[in-house]
C-alpha positions as CSV (number, residue, x, y, z in Angstrom):
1,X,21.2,-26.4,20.1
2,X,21.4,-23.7,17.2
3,X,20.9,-20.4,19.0
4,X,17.6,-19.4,16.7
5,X,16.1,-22.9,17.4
6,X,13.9,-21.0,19.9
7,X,12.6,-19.0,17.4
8,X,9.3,-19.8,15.2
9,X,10.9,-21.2,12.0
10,X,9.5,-18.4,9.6
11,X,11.6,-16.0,11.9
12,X,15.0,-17.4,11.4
13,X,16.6,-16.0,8.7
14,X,18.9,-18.9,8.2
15,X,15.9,-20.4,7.1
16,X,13.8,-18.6,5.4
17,X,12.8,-19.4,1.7
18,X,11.7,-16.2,1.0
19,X,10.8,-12.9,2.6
20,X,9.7,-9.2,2.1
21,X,12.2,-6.7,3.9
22,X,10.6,-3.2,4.7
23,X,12.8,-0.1,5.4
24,X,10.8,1.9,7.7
25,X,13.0,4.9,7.5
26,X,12.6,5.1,3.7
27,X,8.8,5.3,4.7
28,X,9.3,8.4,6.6
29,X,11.6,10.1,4.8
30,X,8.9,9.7,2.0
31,X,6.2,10.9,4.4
32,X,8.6,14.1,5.1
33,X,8.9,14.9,1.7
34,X,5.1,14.8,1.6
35,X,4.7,16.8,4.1
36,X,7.0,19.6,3.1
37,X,5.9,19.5,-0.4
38,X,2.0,19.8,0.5
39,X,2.6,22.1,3.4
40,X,-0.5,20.2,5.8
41,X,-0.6,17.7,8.1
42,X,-0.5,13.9,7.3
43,X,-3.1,11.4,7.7
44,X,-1.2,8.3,6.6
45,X,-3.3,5.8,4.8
46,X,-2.3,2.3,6.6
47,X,-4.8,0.5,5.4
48,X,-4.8,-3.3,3.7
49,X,-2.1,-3.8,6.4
50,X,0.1,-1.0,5.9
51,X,-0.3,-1.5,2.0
52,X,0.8,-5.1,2.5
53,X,3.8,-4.0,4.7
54,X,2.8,-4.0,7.9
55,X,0.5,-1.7,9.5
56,X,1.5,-1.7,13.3
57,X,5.1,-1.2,11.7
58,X,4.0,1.3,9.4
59,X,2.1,3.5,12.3
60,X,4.6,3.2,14.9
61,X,7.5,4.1,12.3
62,X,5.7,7.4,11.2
63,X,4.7,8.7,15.1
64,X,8.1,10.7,14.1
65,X,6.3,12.9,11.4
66,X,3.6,13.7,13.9
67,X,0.4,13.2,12.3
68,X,-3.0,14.1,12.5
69,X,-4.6,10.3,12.6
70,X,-4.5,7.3,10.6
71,X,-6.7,6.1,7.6
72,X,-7.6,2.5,7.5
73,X,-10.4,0.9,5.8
74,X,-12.1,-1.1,8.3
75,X,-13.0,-1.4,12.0
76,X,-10.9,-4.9,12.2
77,X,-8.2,-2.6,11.5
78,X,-8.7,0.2,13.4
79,X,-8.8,-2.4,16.2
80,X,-5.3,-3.8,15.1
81,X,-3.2,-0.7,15.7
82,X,-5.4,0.1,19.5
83,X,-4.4,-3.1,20.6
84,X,-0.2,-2.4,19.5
85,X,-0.7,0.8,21.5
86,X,-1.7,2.8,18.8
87,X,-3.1,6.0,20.3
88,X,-3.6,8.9,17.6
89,X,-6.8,9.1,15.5
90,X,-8.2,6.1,13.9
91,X,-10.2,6.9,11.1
92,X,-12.5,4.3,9.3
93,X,-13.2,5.1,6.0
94,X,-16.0,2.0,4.9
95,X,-19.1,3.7,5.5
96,X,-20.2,3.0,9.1
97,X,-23.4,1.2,9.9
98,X,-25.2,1.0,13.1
99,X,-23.9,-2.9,13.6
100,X,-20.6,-1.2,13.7
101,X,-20.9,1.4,16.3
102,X,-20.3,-0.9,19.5
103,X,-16.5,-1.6,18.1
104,X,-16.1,2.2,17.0
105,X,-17.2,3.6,20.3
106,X,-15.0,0.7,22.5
107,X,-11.6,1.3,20.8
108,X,-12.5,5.1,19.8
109,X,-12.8,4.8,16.2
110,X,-13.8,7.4,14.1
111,X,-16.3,6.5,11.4
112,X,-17.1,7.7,8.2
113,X,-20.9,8.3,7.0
114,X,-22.3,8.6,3.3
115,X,-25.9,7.5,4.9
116,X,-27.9,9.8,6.7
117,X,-30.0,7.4,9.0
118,X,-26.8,5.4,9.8
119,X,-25.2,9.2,11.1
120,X,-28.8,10.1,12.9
121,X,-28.5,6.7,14.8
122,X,-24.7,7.5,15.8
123,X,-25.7,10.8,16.7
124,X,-28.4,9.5,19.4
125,X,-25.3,7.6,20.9
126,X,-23.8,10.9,22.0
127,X,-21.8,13.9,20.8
128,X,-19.1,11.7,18.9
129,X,-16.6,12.4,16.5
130,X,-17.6,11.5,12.8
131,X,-16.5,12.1,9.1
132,X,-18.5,12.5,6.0
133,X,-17.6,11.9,2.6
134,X,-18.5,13.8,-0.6
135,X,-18.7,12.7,-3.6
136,X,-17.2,14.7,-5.7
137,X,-16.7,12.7,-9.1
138,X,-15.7,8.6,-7.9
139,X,-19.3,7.9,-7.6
140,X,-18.3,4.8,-5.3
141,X,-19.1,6.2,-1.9
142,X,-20.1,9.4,-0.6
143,X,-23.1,12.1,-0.4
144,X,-23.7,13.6,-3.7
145,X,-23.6,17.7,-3.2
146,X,-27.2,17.9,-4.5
147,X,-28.4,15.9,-1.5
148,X,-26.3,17.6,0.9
149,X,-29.5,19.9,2.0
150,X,-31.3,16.8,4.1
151,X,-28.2,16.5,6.1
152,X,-27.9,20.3,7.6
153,X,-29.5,19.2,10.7
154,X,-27.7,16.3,11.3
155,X,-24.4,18.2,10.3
156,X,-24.7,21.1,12.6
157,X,-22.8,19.7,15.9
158,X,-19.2,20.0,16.9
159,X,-19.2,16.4,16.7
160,X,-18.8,17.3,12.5
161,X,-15.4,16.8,13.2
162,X,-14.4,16.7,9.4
163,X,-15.6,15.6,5.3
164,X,-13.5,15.1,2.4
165,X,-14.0,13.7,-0.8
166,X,-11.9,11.2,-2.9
167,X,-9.7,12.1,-6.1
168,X,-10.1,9.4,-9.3
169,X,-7.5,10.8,-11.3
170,X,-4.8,13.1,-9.1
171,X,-2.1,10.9,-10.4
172,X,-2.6,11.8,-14.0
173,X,-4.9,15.2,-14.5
174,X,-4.8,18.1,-13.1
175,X,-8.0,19.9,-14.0
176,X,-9.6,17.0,-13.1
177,X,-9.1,17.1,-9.7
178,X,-8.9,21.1,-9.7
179,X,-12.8,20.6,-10.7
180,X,-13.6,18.2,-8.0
181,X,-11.9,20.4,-5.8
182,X,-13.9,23.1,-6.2
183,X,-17.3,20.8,-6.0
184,X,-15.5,20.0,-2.0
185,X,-14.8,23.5,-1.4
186,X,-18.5,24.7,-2.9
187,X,-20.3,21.9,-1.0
188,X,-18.2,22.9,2.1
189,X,-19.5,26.7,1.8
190,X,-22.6,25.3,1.8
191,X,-23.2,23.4,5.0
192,X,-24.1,24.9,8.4
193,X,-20.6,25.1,9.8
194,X,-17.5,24.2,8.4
195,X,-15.7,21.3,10.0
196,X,-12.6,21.2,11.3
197,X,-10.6,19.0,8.8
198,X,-11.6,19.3,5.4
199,X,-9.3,16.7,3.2
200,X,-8.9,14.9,-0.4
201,X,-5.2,14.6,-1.1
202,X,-3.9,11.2,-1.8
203,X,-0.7,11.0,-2.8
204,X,-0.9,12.5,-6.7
205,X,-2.8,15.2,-4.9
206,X,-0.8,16.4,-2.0
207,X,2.5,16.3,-4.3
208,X,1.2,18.6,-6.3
209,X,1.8,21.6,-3.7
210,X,-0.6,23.4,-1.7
211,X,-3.6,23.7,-4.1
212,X,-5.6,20.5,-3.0
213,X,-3.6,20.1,0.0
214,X,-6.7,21.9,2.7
215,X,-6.5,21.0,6.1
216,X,-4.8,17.4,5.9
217,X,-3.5,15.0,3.1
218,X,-4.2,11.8,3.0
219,X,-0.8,10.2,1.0
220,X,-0.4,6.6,0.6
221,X,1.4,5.0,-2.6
222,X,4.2,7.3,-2.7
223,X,5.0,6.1,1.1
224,X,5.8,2.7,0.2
225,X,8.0,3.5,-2.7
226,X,5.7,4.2,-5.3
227,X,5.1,6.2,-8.0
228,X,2.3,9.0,-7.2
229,X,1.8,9.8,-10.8
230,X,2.8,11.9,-14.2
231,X,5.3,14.6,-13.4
232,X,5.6,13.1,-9.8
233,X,8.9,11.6,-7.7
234,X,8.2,8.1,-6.8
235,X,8.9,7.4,-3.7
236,X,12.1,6.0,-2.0
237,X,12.0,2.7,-2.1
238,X,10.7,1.0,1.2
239,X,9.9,-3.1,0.4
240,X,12.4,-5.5,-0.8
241,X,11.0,-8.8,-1.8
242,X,13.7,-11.4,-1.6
243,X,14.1,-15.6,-2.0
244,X,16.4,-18.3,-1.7
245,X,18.0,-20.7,-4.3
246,X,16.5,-23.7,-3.5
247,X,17.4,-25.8,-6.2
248,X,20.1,-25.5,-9.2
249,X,20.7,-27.8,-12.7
250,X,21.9,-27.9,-15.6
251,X,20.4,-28.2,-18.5
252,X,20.7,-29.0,-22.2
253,X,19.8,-27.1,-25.5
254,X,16.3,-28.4,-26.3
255,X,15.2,-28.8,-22.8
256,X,12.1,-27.5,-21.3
257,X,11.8,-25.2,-17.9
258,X,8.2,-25.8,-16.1
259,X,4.4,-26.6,-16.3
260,X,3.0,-26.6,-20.2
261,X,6.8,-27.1,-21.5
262,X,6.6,-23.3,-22.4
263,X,10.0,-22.2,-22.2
264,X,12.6,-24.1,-24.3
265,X,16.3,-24.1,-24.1
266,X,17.9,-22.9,-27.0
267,X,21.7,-23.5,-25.3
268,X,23.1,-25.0,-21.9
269,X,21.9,-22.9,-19.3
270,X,21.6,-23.1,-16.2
271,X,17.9,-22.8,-14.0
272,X,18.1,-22.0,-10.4
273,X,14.9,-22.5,-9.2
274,X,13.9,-19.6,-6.5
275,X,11.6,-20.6,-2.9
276,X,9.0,-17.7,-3.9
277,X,5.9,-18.6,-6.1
278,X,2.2,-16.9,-6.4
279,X,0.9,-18.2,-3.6
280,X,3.8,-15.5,-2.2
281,X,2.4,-12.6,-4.3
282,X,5.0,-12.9,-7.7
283,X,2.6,-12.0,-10.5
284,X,2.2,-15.0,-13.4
285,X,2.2,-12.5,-15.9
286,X,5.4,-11.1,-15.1
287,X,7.1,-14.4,-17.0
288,X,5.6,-12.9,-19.8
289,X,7.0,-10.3,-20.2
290,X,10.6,-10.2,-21.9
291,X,12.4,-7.0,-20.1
292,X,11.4,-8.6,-16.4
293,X,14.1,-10.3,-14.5
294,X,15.5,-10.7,-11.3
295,X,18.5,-9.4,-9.2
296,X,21.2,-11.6,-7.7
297,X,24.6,-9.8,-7.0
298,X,24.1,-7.0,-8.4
299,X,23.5,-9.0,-12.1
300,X,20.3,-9.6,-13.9
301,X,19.0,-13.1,-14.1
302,X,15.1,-13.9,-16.9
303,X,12.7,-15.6,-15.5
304,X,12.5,-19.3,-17.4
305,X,9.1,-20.7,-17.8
306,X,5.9,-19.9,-16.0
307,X,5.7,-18.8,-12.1
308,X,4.0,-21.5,-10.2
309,X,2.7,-21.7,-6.5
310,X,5.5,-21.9,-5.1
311,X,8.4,-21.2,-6.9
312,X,9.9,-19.2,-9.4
313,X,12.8,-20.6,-11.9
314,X,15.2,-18.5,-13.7
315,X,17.9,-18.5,-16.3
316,X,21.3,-18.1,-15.5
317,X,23.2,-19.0,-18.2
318,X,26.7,-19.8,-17.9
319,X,26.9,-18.0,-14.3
320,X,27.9,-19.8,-10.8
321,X,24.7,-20.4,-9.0
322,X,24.6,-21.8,-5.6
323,X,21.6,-23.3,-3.4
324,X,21.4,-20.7,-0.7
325,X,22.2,-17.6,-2.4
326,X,20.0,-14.5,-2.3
327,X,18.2,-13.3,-5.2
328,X,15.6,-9.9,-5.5
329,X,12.6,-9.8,-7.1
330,X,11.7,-6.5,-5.8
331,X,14.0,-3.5,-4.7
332,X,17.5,-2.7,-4.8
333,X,20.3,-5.5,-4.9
334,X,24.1,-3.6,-5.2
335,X,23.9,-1.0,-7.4
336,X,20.6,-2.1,-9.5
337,X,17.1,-1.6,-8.3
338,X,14.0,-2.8,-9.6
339,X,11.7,-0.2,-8.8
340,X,7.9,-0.8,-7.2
341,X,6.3,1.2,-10.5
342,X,9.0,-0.9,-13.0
343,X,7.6,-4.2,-11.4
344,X,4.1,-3.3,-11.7
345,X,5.0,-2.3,-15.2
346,X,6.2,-5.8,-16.0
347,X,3.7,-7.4,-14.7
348,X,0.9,-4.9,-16.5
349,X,-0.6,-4.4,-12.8
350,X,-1.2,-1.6,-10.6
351,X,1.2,-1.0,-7.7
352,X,-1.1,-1.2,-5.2
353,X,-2.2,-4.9,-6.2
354,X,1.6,-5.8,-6.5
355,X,2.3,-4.7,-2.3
356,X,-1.2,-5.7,-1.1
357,X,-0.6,-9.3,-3.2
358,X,2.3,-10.2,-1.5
359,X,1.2,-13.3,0.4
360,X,1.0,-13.8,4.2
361,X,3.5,-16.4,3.6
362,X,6.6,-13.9,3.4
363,X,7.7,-12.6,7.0
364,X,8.1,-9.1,6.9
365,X,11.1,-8.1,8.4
366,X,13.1,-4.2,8.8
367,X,15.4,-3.5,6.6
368,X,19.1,-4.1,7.8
């Protein structure tokens, strides 16, 4: 008996088709540079699992930065990271409803409020911690500043544990978020005590130095290797998305690659045909575009034809391609690196739809 036939099949590596690798200490070396740069304390955002990496991994890799609390998007997974041990803050930043409160209280949640019966109800429940949002600019979510005057009762309590607001446009202007800054800092003046963690730095924000940085930031892209914004490091790169050859031929000039008989040989190449597809996460449009390619050895291979469910072919030319070999789609392979913003680029997406994409198919695995 092979010594991983114990293992669940997805989990051997012998086996797999294809596979996202996650370097957790790139993740907190980016999280160190955050926090030096902005000077506060950290509330990671770990939401959408971990930005599609992980989120248990993610949280357990950054206890070494010692931060504040976590930011995740919804109760389910708040409850996700108690249950792996999880013990730091947990805050929930859907606005909480009263159908909610039963899971907050039970695995110590802390919820979020833009509704001011929702936070009189949670209130009657006891002297527990809560969050409010302002909005500052996003309109999305949030209490306007001009409304803020209802809430003074409701908002004088130790319980007011903190409110922050949400940035639209850190990652590219400056006066922009300067502006909606001030509206936080004005609309904080104005309540009847201030709370005890005032916050709005995502990761364009907090990167920017102290100015937006107040009592906490809030970084996420530029933690999983992305790029924050204009004038801004990206971060060090964290996922590698990788696939086998499953299948290798040789073809003739004139010959066509995949569905619709778009791509055309115009010599003898060879296609390797890769175990990864969009069912996986690999953008369509990324076949489109004529600087995208993938990494095998160190060398870059086109893509040929268009991506399909489940597997993605490319051109190799005159190269020696074996079943079984390696190839990158995303990350560094020897000395080349395809970057998280470069893919996005190719594939005229946002970075965050390229990680959170990648399909529950692909184990992730750490990072040799």
């Amino acid at each position: 008996m092979s010594p991983q036939s114990h293992l669940p099949f997805s989990d051997r590596p012998l086996e797999r088709r294809a596979w996202v690798e996650v370097d957790y200490g790139a993740l907190v070396e980016n999280a160190r540079v955050v926090a030096r740069v902005s000077g506060a304390p950290l509330i990671p955002v770990i939401k959408a699992d971990g930005y599609g990496l992980g989120a248990v991994g993610a949280a357990r890799a950054l206890e070494s930065v010692d931060p504040w609390g976590y930011a995740v998007a919804t109760v389910p997974e708040g409850v996700e990271l108690r249950d792996a041990g999880i013990e730091r803050r947990l805050l929930v930043f859907a606005p909480a409803g009263p159908a909610l409160f039963p899971e907050l209280e039970r695995y110590r949640l802390t919820p979020v409020f833009d509704y001011l019966p929702a936070l009189r109800e949670w209130r009657s429940r006891g002297d527990q911690a809560f969050h409010v949002e302002i909005d500052t600019g996003m309109s999305r979510t949030g209490v306007r500043p001009d409304e803020l005057g209802e809430w003074r009762d409701a908002l004088d309590t130790p319980a007011f544990e903190g409110c922050f607001t949400q940035f639209h446009s850190a990652h590219k202007d400056v006066d922009a978020t300067a502006k909606q800054w001030a509206r936080l800092t004005e609309a904080v003046r104005g309540l009847p005590r201030r709370p005890m963690v005032v916050h709005a730095a995502n990761s364009g924000g907090a990167l920017r130095g102290k100015a937006f940085a107040g009592d906490a930031v809030r970084p996420g892209i530029f933690l999983y290797g992305g790029d924050p914004g204009k004038g801004l490091p990206e971060g060090k790169p964290v996922a590698r998305v990788r696939a086998r050859v499953v299948s290798v031929r040789r073809i003739a000039p004139g010959d066509t690659v995949g569905y619709g008989a778009t791509w055309r040989a115009t010599r003898a190449t060879t296609i390797a045909t890769l175990g990864i597809g969009y069912a996986d996460g690999v953008r369509r449009s990324i076949a489109r575009c004529p600087d995208a390619y993938v990494l095998m050895k160190g060398e870059r291979y086109p893509y040929a034809g268009v991506i399909t469910m489940d597997l993605v072919m490319i051109d190799a030319g005159d190269r020696p391609v074996a079943r079984g070999e390696i190839v990158t789609l995303l990350g560094a392979d020897g000395a080349e690196l395809i970057t998280l913003g470069r893919h996005a680029a190719w594939c005229a997406e946002s970075q965050y739809v390229i990680l959170t994409g990648l399909g529950p198919r692909l184990p992730r695995v750490p990072a040799a």
